[in-house]
N, C-alpha and C positions, 0 to 999 in steps of 0.2 A: 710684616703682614697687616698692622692696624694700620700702617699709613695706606698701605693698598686698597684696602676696603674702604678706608675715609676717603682716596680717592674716588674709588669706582661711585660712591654712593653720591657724592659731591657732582663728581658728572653725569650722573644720572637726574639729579636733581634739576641740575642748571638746564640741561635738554629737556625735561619734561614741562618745566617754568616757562621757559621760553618761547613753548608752542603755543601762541591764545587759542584759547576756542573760538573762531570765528562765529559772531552770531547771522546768523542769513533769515532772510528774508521770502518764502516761499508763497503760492496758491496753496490754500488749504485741501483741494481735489490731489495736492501731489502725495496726500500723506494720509496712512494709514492706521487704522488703528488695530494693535496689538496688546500680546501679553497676558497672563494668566486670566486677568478680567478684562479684558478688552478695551482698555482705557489708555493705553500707553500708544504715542505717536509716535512712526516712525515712516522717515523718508527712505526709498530703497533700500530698506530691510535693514538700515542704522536708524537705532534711537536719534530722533529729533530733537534737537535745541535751537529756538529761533521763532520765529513769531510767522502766524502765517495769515495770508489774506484770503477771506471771498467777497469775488464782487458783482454785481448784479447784471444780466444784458449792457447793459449801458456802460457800464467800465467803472461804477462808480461802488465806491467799499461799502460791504452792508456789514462784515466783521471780521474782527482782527483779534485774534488769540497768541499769548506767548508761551510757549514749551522750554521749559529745563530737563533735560535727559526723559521728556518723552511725556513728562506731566504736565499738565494746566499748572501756572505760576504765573500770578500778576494777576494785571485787568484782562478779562475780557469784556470786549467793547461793540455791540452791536448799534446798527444805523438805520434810518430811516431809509427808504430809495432812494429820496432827495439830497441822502447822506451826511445828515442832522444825526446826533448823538442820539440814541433811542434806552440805551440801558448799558451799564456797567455793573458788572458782576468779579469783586476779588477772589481769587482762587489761590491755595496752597496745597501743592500736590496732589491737585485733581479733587479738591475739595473746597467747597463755598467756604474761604475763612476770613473776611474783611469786608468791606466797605460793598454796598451795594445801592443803588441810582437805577429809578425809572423815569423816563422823561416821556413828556407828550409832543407832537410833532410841531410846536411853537415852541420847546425847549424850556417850558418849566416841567419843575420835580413833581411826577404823581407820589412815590413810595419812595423814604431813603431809610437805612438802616444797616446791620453788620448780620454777620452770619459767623459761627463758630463752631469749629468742624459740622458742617454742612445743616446747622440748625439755625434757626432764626434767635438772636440773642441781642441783650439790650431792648433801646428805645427805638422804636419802628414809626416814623413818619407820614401819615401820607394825606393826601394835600387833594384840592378841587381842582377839576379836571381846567377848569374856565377859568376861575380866578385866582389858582394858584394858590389858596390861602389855605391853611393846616385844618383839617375836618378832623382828624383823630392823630392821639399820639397814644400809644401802647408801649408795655415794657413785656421783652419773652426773655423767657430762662430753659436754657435746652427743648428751644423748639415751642413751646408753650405758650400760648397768652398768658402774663401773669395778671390775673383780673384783680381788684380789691376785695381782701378778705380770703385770699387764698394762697396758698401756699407751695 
């Protein structure tokens, strides 16, 4: 009886491994948002895994979002019309947690800095619209400006 069950589970295993999850490639129009809070992606009524595009009249990408079982994961990447990088925003599970980039439509950085579960944390960057050069550098702690002399 144990070898039978260390079979069954053996090839249950191997079948299940075996299938990848294909990652696709979808229009972001095809997909819907659902779920308790209304945040969870799904293409015809299955949870969404895959990255999906919108692109503007012209055919050109204005943003590209990737979905793991139906939540924001990874970068999202928004663009100019001219389809120049305009801002990146890191997400984990539908939540700002990592690295974030504001660009202006000549491709230098206005605003870099992280985010941690969906607050501004760390050192915050942000720079001259014209010459690109650092105007202020700030440090936040759960969302906060942490200013000098406070805590």
């Amino acid at each position: 009886m144990r070898k039978f069950i260390l079979l069954t589970f053996l090839m249950y295993s191997a079948i299940s491994f075996s299938q990848q999850s294909k990652s696709e490639t979808c229009d972001c129009s095809e997909l819907t948002m659902q779920g308790k809070d209304g945040r969870s992606a799904f293409k015809e009524n299955f949870v969404y895994t895959g990255t999906c595009i919108t692109t503007n009249p012209e055919g050109v990408v204005i943003k590209e979002q990737a979905f793991i079982n139906g939540q924001l994961e990874g970068e999202l990447k928004e663009y100019f019309p001219a389809g120049n990088i305009k801002e990146i925003t890191t997400y984990t599970k539908n939540m700002k947690h990592g690295k974030y980039v504001l660009y202006n439509q000549s491709g230098k950085i206005l605003i870099e800095g992280s985010y941690s579960n969906q607050q501004k944390e760390g050192v915050w960057n942000f720079y001259d619209k014209a010459s690109g050069k650092l105007i202020k550098s700030t440090t936040y702690r759960y969302g906060k400006e942490n200013l000098p002399g406070t805590k």
